[in-house]
C-alpha positions as a Markdown table, in Angstrom:
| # | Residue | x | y | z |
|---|---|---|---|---|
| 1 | Unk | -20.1 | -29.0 | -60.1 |
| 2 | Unk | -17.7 | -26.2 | -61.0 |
| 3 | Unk | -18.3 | -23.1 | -59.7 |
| 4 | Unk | -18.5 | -20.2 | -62.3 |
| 5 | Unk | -16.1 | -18.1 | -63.1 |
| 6 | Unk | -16.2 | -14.8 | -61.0 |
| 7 | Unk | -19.1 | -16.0 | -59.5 |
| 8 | Unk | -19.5 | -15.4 | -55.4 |
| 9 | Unk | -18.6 | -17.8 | -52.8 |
| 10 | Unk | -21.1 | -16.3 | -50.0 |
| 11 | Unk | -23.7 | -18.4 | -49.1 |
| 12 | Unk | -27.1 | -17.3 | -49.7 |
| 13 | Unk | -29.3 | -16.1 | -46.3 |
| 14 | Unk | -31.7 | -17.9 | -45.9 |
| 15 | Unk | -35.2 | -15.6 | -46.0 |
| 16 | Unk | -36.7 | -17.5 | -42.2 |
| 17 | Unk | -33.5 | -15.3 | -40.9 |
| 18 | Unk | -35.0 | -11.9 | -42.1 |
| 19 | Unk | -38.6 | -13.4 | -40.8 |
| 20 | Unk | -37.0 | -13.7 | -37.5 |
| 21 | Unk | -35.3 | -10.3 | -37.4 |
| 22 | Unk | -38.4 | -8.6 | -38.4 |
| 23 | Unk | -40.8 | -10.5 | -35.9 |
| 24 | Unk | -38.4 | -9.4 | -33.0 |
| 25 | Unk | -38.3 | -6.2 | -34.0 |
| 26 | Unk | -42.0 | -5.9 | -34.4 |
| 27 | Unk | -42.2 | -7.3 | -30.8 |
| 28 | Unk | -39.9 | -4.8 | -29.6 |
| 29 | Unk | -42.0 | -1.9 | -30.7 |
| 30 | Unk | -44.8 | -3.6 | -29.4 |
| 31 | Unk | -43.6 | -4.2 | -25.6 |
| 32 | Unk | -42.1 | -1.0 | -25.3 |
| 33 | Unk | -45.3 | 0.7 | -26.5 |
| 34 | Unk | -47.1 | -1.1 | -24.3 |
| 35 | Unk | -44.6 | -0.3 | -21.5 |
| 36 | Unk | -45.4 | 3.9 | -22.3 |
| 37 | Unk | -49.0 | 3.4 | -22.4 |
| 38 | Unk | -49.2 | 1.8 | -19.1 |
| 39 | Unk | -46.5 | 4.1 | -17.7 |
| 40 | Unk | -48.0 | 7.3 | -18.8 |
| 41 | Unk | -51.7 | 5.3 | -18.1 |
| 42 | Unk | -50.8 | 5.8 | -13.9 |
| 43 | Unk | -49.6 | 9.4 | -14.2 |
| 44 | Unk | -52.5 | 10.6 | -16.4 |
| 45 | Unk | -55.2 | 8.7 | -14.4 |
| 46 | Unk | -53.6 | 10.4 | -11.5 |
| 47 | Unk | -56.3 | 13.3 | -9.5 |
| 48 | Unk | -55.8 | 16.7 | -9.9 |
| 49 | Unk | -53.6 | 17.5 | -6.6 |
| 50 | Unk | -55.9 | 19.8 | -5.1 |
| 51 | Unk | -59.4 | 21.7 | -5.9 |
| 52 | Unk | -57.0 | 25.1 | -6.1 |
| 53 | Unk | -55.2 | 23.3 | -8.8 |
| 54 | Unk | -57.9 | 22.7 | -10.9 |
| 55 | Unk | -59.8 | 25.6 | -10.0 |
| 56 | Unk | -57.1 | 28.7 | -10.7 |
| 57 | Unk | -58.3 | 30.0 | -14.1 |
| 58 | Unk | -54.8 | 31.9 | -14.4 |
| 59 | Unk | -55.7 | 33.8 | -10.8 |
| 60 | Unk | -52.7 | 31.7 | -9.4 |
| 61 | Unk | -50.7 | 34.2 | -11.4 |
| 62 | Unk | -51.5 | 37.2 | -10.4 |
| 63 | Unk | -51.4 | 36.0 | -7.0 |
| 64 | Unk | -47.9 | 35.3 | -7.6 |
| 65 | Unk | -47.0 | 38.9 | -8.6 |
| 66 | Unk | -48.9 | 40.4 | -5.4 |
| 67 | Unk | -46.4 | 38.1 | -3.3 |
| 68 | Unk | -43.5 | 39.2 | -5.0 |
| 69 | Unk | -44.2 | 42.8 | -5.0 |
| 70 | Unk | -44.9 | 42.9 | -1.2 |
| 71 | Unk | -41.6 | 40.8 | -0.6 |
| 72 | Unk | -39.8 | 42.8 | -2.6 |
| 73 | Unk | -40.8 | 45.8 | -0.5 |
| 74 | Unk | -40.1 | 44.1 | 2.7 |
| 75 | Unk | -36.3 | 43.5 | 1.9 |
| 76 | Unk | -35.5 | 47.0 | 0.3 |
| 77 | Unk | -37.5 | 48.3 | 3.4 |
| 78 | Unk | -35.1 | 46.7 | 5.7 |
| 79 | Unk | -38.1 | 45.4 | 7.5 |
| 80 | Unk | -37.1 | 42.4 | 9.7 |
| 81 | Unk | -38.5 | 39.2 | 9.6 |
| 82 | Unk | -39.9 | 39.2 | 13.1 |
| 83 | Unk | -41.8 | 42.7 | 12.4 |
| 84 | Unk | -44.1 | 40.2 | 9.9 |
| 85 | Unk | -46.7 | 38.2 | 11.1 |
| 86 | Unk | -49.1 | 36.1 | 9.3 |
| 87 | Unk | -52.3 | 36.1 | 11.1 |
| 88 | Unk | -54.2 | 33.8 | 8.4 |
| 89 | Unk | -54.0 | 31.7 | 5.7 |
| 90 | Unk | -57.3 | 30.5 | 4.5 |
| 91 | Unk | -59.0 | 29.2 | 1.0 |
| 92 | Unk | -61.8 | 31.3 | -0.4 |
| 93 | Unk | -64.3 | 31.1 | -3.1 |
| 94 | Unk | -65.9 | 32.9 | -5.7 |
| 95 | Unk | -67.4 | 32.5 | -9.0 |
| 96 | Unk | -65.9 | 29.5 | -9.7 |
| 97 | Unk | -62.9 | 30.5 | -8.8 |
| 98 | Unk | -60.4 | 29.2 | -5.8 |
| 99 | Unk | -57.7 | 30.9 | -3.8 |
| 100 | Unk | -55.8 | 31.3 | -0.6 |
| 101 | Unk | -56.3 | 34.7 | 0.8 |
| 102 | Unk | -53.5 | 35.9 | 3.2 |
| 103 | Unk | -53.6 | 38.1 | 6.2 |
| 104 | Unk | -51.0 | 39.9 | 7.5 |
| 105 | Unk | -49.4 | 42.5 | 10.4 |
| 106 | Unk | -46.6 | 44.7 | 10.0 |
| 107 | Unk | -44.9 | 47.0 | 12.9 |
| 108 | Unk | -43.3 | 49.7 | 11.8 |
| 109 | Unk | -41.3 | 51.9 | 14.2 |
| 110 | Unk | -43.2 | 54.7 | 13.7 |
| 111 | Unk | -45.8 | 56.5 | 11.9 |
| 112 | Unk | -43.5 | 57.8 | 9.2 |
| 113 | Unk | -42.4 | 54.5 | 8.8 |
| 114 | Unk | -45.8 | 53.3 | 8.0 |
| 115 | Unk | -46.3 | 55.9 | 5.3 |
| 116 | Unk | -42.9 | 55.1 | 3.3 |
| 117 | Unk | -43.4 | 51.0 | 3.3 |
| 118 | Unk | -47.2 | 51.6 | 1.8 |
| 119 | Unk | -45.9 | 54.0 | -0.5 |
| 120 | Unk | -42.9 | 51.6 | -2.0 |
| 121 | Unk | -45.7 | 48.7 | -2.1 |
| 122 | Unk | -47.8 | 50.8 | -4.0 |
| 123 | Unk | -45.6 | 51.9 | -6.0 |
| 124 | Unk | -44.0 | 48.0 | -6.4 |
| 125 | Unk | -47.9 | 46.7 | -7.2 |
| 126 | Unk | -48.6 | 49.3 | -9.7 |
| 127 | Unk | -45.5 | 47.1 | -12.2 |
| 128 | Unk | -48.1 | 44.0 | -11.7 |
| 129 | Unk | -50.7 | 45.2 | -14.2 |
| 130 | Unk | -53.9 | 46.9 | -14.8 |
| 131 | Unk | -56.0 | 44.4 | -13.0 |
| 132 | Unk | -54.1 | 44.7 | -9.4 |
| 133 | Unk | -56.5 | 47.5 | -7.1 |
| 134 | Unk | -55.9 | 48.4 | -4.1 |
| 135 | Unk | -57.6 | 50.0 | -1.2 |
| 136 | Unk | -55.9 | 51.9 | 1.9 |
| 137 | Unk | -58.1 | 52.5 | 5.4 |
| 138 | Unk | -57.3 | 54.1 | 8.5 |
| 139 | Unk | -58.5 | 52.6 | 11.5 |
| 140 | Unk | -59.8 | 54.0 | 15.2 |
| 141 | Unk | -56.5 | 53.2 | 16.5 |
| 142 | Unk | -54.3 | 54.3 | 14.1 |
| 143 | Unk | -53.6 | 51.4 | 11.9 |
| 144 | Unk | -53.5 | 51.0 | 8.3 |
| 145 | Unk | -55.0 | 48.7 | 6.5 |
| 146 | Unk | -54.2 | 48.0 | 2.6 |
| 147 | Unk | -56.7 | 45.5 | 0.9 |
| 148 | Unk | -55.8 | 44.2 | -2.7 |
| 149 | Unk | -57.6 | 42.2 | -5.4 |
| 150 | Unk | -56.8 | 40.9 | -8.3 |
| 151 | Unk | -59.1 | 41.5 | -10.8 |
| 152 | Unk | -62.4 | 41.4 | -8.5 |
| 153 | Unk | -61.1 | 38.2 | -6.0 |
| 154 | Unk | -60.1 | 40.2 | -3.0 |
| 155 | Unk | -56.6 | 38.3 | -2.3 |
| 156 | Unk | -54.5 | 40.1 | 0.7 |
| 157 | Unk | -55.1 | 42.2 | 3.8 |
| 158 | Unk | -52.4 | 44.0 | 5.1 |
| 159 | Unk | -52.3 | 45.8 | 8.8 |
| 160 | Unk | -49.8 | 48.4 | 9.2 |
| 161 | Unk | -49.1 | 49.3 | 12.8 |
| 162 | Unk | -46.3 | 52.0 | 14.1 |
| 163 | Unk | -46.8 | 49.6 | 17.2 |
| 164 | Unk | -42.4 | 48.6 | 16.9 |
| 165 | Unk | -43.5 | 45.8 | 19.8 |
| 166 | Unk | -44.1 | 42.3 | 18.9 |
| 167 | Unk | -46.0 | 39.2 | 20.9 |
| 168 | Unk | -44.2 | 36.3 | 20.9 |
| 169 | Unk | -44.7 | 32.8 | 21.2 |
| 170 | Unk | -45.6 | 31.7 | 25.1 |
| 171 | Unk | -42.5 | 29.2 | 26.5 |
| 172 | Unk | -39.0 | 29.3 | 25.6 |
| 173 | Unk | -39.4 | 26.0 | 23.5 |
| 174 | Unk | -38.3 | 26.1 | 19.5 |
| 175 | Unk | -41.3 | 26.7 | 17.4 |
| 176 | Unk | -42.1 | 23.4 | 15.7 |
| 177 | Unk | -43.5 | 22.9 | 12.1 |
| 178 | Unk | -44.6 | 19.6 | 10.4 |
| 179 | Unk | -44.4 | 19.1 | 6.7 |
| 180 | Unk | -47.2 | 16.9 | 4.6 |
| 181 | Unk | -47.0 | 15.5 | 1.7 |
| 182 | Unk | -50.2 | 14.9 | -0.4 |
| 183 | Unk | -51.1 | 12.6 | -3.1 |
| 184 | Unk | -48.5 | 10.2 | -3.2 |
| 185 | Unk | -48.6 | 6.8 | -4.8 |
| 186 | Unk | -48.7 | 7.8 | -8.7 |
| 187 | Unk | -44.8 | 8.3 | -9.2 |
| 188 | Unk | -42.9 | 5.6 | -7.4 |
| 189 | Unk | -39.5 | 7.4 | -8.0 |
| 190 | Unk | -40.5 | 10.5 | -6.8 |
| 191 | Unk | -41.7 | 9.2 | -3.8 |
| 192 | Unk | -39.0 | 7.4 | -2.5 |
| 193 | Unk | -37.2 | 10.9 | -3.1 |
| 194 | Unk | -38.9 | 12.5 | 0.1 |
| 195 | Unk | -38.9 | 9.4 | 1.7 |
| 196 | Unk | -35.4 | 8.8 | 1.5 |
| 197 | Unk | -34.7 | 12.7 | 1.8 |
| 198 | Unk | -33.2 | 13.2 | 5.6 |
| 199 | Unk | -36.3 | 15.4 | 6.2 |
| 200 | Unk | -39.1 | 14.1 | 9.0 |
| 201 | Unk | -41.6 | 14.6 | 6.3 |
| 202 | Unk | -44.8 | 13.6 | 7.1 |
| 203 | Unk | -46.4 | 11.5 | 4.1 |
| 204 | Unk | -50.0 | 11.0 | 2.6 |
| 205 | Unk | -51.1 | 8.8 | 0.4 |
| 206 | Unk | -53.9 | 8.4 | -1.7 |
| 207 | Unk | -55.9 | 4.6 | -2.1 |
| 208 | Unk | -56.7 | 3.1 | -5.1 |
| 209 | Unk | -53.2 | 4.9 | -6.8 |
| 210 | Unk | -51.3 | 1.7 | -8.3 |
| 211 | Unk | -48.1 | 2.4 | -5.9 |
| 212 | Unk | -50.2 | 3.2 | -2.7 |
| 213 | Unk | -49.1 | 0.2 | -0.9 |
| 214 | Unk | -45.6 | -0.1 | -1.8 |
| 215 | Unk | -45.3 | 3.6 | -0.6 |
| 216 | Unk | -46.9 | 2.6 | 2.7 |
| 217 | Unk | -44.6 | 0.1 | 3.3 |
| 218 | Unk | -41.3 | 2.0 | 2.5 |
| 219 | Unk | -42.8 | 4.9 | 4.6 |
| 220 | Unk | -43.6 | 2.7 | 7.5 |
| 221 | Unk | -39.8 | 0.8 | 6.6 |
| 222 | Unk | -38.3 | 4.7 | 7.6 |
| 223 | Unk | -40.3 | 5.4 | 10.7 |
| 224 | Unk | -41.8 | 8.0 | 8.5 |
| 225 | Unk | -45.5 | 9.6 | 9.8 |
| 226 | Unk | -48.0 | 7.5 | 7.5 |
| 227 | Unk | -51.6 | 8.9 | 7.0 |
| 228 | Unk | -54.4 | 8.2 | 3.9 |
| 229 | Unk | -55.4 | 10.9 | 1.8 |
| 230 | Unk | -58.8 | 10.3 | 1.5 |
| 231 | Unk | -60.7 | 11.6 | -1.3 |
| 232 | Unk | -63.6 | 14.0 | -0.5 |
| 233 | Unk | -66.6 | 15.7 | -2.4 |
| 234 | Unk | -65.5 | 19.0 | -3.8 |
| 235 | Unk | -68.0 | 22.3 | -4.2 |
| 236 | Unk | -67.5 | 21.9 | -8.0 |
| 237 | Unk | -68.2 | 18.2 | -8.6 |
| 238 | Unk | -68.2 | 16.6 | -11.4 |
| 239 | Unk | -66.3 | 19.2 | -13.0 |
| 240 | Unk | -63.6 | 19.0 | -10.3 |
| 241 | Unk | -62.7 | 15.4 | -9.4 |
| 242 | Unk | -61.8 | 14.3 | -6.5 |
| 243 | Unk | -60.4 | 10.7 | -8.1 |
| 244 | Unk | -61.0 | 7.2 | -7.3 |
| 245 | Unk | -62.3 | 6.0 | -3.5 |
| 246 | Unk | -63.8 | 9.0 | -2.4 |
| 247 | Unk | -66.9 | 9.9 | -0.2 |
| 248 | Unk | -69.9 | 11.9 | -1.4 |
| 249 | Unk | -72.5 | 14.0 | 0.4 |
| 250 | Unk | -75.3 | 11.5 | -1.1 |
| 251 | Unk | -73.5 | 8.5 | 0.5 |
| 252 | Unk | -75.5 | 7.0 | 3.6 |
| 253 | Unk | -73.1 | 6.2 | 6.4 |
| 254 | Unk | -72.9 | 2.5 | 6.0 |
| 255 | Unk | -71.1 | 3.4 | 2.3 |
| 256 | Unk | -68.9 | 6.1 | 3.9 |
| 257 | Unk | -67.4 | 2.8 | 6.7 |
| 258 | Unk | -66.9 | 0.5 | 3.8 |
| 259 | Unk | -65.1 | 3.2 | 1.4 |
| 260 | Unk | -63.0 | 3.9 | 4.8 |
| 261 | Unk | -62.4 | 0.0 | 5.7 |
| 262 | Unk | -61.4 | -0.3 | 1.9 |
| 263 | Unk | -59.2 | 2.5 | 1.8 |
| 264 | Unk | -57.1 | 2.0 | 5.4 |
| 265 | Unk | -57.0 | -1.4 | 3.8 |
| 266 | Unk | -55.0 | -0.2 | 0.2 |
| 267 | Unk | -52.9 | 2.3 | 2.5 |
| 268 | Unk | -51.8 | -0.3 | 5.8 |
| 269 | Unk | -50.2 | 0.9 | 8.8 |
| 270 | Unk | -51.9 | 4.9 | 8.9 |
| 271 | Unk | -51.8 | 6.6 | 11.7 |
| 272 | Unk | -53.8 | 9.7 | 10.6 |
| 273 | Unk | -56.0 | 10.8 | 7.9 |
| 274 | Unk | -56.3 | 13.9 | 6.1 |
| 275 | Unk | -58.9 | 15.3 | 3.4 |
| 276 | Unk | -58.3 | 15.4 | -0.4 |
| 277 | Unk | -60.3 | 18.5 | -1.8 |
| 278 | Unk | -63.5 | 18.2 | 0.2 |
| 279 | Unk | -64.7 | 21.6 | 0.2 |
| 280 | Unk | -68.3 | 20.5 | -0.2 |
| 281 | Unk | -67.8 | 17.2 | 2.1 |
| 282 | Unk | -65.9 | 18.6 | 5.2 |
| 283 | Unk | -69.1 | 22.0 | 5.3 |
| 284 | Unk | -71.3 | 19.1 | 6.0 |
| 285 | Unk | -71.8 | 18.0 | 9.6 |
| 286 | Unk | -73.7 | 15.1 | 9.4 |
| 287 | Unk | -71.5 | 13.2 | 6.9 |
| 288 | Unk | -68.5 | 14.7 | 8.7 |
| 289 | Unk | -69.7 | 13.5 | 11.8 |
| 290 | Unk | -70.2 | 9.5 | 10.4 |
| 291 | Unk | -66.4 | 9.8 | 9.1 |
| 292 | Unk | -64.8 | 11.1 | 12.1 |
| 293 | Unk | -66.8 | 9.0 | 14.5 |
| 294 | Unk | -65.4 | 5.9 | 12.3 |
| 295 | Unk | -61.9 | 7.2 | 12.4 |
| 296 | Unk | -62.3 | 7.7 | 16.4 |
| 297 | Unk | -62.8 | 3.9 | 16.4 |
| 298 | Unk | -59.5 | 3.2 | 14.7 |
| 299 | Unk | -57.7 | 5.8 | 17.1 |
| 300 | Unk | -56.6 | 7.5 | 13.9 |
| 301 | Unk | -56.0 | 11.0 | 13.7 |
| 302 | Unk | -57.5 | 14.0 | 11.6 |
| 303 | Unk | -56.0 | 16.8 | 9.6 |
| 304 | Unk | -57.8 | 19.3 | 8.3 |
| 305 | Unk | -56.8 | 20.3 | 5.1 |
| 306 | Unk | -59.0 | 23.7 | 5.1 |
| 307 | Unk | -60.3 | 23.2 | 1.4 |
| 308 | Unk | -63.1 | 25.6 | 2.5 |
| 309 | Unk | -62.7 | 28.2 | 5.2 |
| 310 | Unk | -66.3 | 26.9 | 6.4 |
| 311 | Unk | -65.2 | 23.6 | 7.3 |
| 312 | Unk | -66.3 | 21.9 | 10.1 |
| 313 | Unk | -63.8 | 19.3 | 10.4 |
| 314 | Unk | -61.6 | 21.0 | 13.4 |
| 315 | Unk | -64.1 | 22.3 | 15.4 |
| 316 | Unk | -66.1 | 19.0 | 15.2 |
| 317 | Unk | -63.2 | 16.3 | 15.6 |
| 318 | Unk | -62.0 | 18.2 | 19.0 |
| 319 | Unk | -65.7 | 18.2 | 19.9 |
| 320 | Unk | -65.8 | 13.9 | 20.0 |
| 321 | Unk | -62.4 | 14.0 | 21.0 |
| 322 | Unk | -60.5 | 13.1 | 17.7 |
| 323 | Unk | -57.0 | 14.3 | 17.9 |
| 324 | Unk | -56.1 | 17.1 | 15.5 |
| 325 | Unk | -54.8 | 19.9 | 14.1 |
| 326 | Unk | -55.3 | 22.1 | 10.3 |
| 327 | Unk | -52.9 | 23.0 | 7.6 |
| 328 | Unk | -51.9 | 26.4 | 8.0 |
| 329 | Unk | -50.4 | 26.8 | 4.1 |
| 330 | Unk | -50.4 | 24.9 | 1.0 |
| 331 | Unk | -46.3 | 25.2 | 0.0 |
| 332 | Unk | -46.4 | 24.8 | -4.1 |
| 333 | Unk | -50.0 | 26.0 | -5.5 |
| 334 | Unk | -47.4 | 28.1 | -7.5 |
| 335 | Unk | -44.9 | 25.5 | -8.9 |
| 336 | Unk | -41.5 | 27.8 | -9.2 |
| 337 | Unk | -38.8 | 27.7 | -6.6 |
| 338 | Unk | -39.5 | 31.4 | -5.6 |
| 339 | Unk | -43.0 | 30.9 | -4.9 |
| 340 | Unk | -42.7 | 27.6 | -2.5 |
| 341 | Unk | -39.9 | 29.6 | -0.6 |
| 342 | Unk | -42.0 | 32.1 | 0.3 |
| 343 | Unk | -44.6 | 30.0 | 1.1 |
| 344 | Unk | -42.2 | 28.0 | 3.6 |
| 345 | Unk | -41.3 | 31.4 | 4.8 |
| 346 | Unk | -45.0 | 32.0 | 5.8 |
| 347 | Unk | -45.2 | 28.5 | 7.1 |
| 348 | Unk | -41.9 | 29.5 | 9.3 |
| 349 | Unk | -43.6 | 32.7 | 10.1 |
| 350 | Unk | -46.3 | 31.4 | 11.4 |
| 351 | Unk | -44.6 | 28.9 | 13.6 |
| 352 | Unk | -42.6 | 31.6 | 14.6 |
| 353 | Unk | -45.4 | 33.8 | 16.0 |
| 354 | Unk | -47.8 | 30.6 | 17.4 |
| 355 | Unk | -45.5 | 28.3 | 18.1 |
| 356 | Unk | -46.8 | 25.9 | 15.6 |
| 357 | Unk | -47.4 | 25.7 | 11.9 |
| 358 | Unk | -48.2 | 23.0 | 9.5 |
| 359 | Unk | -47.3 | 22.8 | 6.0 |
| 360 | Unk | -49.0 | 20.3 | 2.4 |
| 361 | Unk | -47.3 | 20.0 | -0.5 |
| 362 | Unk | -47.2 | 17.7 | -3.5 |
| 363 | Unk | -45.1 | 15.5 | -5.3 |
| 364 | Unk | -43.3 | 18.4 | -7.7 |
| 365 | Unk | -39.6 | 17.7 | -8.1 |
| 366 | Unk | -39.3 | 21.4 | -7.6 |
| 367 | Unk | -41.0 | 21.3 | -4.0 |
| 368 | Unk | -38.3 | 18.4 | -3.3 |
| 369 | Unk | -35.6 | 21.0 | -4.0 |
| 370 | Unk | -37.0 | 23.5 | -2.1 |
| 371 | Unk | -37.2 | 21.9 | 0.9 |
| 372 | Unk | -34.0 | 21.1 | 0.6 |
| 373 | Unk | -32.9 | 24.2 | -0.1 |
| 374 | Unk | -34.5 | 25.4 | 2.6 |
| 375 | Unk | -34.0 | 22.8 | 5.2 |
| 376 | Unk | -30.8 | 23.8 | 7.0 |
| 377 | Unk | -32.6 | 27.1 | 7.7 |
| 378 | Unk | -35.5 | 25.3 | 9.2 |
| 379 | Unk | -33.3 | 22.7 | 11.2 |
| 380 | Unk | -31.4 | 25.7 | 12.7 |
| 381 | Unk | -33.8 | 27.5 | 14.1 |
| 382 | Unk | -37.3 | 25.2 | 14.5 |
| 383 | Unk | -38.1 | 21.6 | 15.2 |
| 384 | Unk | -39.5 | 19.9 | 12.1 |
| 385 | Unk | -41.6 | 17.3 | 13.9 |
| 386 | Unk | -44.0 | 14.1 | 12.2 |
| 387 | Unk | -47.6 | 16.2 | 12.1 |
| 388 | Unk | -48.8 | 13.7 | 14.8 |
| 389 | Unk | -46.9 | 15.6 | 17.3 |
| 390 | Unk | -48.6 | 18.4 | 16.7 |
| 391 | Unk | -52.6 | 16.8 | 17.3 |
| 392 | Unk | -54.8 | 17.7 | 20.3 |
């Protein structure tokens, strides 16, 4: 047959070739949804952090101005590092709302000296807002002390001296910090990242997270200090969850050994364990008693978190003769590169002044860059040590 004139000479496409385009595209779609979903599943079923997280209610911010306007005052008063000394760091409550109140010493020269630094923080606080107060004392001795809330939440204590002398730390050894970090095993990547970092991080991981074992093993791979997070009640449970695994208050102690045995199980090769939230859990002696008693078994050490300034976790673990030690500041409750420096400069403080200091933070790419930042600073003048060197 003769083909028409003018006609086309392309061969018609058969329509089970679009069929087949349009079925692999449609799978496509489908597997790389599916591939968000369960990525982003992992990371949303992922705990809060810590209780402080979830419990801030914006307080986190003006504890964040407070901070800076003290700082502030410190460098433009030329006071020097070793004239500050952090005596405490410690989590309080109150109406719902949670917070680390800090206590601190400053020498001053001399009385004068005194008067001018109060006066510039004043003066720096008054820029942070109508709901910053602040109330000055004199004591028997001479002292000042400056109290400051934000709103009603009393959050920093701050004793003047015109004492210029300074104790320091007893031996002639480099103070020695250890750095945690909490709540691994929901972002693989970012894991690796402080593993692989040249830091002697210390790292925690949580059971029951979907990477917890693999981040074990790559931790245990580097020599790295490996303990389990282990989930605890919190003060404002249900509304604050501690996440999957944990122990509660109304668990007998057979339940608290098997949630234990399953969770040393998901996290192999620990050497320690440490308390997720628990501010509710680690007040209660009996139930903290069952838990420690178990981990004394294992010859696994504890760290106390210090969720709740009435803890008894410390005090009762050196009593049976568990080896440990407490966190002394959380590095990145304020997740800005300004804030975690100071806190590592109150961590350094600290160390500086006792000899020891130990450090949580989280999985934040910006706490990863603060270290790091950071970290020839440290290295030059302390010893950052695995936190099971620092146990008693």
């Amino acid at each position: 047959m003769k083909k028409r004139k003018g006609g086309s000479s392309k061969k018609k496409i058969p329509s089970i070739f679009y069929l087949i385009v349009f079925i692999t595209f449609l799978g496509s779609i489908l597997l790389f949804s599916l591939y968000f979903y369960y990525s982003n599943a992992s990371h949303s079923s992922r705990p809060e952090y810590e209780e402080i997280y979830a419990s801030a209610n914006g307080i986190n911010e003006g504890i964040k101005k407070i901070d800076y306007a003290i700082y502030e005052s410190l460098y433009q008063n030329g006071t020097l590092k070793k004239d500050v000394q952090f005596l405490d760091v410690k989590p309080r409550y109150q109406n719902g709302h949670v917070w680390d109140f800090t206590e601190l010493l400053v020498r001053c020269p001399e009385r004068h000296a005194v008067k001018h630094l109060l006066n510039l923080i004043t003066r720096k606080l008054s820029f942070c807002g109508t709901g910053i107060i602040i109330k000055k004392d004199k004591t028997s001795d001479g002292n000042v002390i400056c109290r400051i809330y934000s709103g009603k939440l009393y959050t920093h204590k701050i004793i003047f001296t015109a004492d210029g002398r300074r104790e320091v730390a007893p031996g002639k050894d480099r103070p020695r910090i250890a750095i945690i970090i909490d709540d691994l095993g929901y972002d693989l990547g970012l894991a690796v990242s402080f593993i692989e970092s040249d830091m002697e991080l210390s790292l925690s991981v949580l059971p029951s997270a979907p990477y917890a074992e693999i981040v074990a093993k790559q931790a245990a791979h580097r020599g790295c200090d490996l303990i389990l997070h282990m989930p605890m009640e919190p003060k404002n449970y249900p509304i604050v969850n501690p996440g999957p695994g944990a122990v509660f208050l109304s668990m007998d102690g057979n339940e608290i050994r098997q949630i234990i045995d399953k969770a040393i199980k998901e996290v192999p090769g620990v050497r320690g364990v440490n308390n997720h939230m628990g501010s509710a859990f680690t007040e209660n002696q009996s139930n903290m008693l069952i838990f420690l008693e178990e981990l004394k078994k294992r010859n696994l050490f504890f760290i106390d978190s210090r969720t709740t300034s009435d803890t008894v976790g410390l005090t009762l673990a050196r009593k049976i003769g568990v080896p440990t030690a407490e966190r002394n500041v959380f590095l990145d409750n304020i997740l800005t590169g300004k804030a975690i420096k100071i806190q590592i400069e109150r961590l350094l403080n600290i160390a500086r002044h006792s000899g020891t200091a130990i450090g949580i933070g989280h999985p934040h790419r910006e706490t990863l860059e603060a270290l790091k930042q950071c970290y020839p600073k440290i290295k030059r003048d302390f010893d950052l040590v695995p936190v099971s060197r620092l146990v008693s």
